[in-house]
BALOBA-1460 file (C-alpha; in Angstrom, 3 decimals):
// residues 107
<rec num="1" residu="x" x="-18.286" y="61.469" z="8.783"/>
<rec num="2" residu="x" x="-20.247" y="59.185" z="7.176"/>
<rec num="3" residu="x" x="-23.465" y="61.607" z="7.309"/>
<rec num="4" residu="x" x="-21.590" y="64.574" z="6.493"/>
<rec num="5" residu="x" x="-19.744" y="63.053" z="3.150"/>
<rec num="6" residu="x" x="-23.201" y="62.267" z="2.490"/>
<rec num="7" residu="x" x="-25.157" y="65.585" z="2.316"/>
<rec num="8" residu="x" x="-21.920" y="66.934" z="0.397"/>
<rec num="9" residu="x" x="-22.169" y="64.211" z="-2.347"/>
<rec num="10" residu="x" x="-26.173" y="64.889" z="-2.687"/>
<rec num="11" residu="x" x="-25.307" y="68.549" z="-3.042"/>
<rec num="12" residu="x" x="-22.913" y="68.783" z="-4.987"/>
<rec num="13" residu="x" x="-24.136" y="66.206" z="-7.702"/>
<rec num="14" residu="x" x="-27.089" y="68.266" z="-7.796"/>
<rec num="15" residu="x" x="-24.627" y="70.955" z="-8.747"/>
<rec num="16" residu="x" x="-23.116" y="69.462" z="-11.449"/>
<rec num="17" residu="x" x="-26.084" y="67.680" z="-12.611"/>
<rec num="18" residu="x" x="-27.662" y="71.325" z="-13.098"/>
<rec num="19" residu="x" x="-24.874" y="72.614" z="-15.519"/>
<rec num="20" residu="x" x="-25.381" y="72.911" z="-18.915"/>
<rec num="21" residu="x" x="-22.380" y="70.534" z="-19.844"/>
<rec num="22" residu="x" x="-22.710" y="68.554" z="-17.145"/>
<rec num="23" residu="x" x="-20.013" y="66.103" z="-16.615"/>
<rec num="24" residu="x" x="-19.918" y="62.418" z="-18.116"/>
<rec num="25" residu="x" x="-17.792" y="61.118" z="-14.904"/>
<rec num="26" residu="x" x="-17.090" y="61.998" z="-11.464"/>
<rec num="27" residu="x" x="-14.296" y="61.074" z="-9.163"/>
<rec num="28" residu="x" x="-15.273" y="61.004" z="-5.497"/>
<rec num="29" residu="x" x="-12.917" y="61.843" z="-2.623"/>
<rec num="30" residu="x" x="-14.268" y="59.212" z="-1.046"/>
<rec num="31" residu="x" x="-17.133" y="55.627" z="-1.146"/>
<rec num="32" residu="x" x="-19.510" y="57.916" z="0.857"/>
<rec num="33" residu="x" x="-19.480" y="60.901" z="-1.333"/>
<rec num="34" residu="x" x="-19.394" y="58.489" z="-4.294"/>
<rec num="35" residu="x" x="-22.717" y="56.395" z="-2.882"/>
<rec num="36" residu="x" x="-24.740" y="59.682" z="-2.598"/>
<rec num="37" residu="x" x="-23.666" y="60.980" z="-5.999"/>
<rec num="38" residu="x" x="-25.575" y="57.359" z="-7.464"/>
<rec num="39" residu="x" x="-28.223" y="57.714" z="-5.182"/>
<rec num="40" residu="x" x="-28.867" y="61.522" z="-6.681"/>
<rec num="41" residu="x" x="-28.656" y="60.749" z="-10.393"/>
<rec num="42" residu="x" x="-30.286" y="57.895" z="-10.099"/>
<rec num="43" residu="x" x="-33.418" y="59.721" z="-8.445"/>
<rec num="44" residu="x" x="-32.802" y="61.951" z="-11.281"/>
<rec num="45" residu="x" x="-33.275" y="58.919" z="-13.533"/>
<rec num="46" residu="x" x="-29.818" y="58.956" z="-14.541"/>
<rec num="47" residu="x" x="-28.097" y="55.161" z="-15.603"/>
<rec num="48" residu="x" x="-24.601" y="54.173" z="-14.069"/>
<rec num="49" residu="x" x="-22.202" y="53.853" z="-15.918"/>
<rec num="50" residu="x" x="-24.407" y="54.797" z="-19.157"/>
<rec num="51" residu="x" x="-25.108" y="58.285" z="-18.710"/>
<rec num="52" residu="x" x="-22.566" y="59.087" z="-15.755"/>
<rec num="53" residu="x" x="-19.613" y="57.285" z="-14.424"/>
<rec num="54" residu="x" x="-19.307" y="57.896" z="-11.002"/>
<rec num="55" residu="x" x="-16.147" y="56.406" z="-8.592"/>
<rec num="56" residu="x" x="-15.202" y="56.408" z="-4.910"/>
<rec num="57" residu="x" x="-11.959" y="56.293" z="-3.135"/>
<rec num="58" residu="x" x="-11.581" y="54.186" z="0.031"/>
<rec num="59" residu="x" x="-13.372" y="50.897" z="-1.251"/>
<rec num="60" residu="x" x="-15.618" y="50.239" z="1.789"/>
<rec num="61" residu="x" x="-17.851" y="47.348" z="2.138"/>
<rec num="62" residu="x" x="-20.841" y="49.541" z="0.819"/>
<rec num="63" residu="x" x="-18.628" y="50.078" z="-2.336"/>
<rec num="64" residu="x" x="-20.279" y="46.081" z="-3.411"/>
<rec num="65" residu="x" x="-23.597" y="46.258" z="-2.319"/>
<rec num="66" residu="x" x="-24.606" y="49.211" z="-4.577"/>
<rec num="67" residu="x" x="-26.703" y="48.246" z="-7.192"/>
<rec num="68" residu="x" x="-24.758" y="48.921" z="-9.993"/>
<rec num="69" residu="x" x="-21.736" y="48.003" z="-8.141"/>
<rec num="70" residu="x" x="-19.675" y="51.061" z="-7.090"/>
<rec num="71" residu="x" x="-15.924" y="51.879" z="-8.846"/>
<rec num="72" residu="x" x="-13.569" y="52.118" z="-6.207"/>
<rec num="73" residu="x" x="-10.248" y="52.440" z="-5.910"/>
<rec num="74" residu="x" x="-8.222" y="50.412" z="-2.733"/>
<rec num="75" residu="x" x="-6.007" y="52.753" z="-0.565"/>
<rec num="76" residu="x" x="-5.129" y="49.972" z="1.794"/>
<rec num="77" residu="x" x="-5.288" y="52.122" z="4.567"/>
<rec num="78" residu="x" x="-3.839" y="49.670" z="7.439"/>
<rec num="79" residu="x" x="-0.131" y="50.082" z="5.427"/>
<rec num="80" residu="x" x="-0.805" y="53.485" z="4.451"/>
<rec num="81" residu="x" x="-0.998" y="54.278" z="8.231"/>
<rec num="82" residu="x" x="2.398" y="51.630" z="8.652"/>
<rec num="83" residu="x" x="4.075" y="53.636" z="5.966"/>
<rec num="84" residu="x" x="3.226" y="56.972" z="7.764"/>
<rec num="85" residu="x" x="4.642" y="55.431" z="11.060"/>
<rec num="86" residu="x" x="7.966" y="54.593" z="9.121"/>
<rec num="87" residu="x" x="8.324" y="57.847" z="7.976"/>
<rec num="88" residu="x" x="7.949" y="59.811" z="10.819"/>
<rec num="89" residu="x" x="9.702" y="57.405" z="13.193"/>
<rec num="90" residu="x" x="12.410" y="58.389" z="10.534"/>
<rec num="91" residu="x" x="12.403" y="62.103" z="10.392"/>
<rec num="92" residu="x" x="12.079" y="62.343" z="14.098"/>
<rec num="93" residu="x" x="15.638" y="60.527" z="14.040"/>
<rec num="94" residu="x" x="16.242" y="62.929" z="11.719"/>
<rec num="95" residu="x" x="17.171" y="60.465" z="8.993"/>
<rec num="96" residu="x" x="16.692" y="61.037" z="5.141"/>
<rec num="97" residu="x" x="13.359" y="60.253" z="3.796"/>
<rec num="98" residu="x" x="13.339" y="58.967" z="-0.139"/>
<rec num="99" residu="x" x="10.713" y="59.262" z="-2.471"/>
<rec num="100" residu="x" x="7.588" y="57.174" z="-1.520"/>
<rec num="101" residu="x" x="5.001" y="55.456" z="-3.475"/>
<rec num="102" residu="x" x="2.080" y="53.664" z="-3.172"/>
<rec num="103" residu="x" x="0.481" y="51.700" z="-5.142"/>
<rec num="104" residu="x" x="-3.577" y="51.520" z="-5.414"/>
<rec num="105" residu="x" x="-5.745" y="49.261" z="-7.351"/>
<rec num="106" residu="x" x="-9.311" y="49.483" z="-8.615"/>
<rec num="107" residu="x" x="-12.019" y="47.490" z="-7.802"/>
C-alpha cells in the first residue's frame, strides 16, 4: 500500500501544483499520500507550511520524522476496528444501531 499511496501522492501533487490557482492546502487521505505530496513540492522548492499546507490522515510514525513535521490527524484505528466489531456483532443480532461518533484529534 505503502508504495502505491506513494506514486498517487507524487502524481497528483504534480497535478495540482501545475494549475493555475493552485491550491494553498491539501488534505491527504492518508500519512503516505501526505509524505509524497512534501516530498514533491519540496523538490519543486515549495516551503511547508509557507507556501502549501499539506496534512495526512492515519498519523503513522513517519508522520514525526518529516522534516517539517507532518499534520496529521489520529484515527485510533485499534477502537475504530472495536467499534466496528460492536456494531456488527449488533446488527447480526439484529439489534438497533444509534448514531455513532468518533472523535479524532490532530497532531
Amino acid at each position: 500500500m505503502g508504495d502505491f499511496s506513494m506514486h498517487c501522492g507524487r502524481k497528483l501533487m504534480d497535478q495540482f501544483l501545475s494549475m493555475p490557482n493552485r491550491p494553498t492546502a491539501i488534505l491527504c487521505i492518508n500519512d503516505y499520500v501526505a509524505i509524497s505530496a512534501m516530498k514533491t513540492a519540496i523538490s519543486r522548492g515549495m516551503r511547508i507550511p509557507e507556501d502549501i499546507a499539506i496534512a495526512g490522515f492515519d498519523d503513522t510514525q513517519l508522520s514525526s520524522a518529516m522534516n517539517p513535521e507532518l499534520t496529521t490527524v489520529s484515527q485510533h484505528s485499534e477502537q475504530l476496528g472495536r467499534q466496528a466489531m460492536a456494531i456488527l456483532s449488533k446488527l447480526i443480532q439484529k439489534e438497533k444501531v444509534g448514531s455513532i461518533q468518533w472523535p479524532t484529534k490532530p497532531k
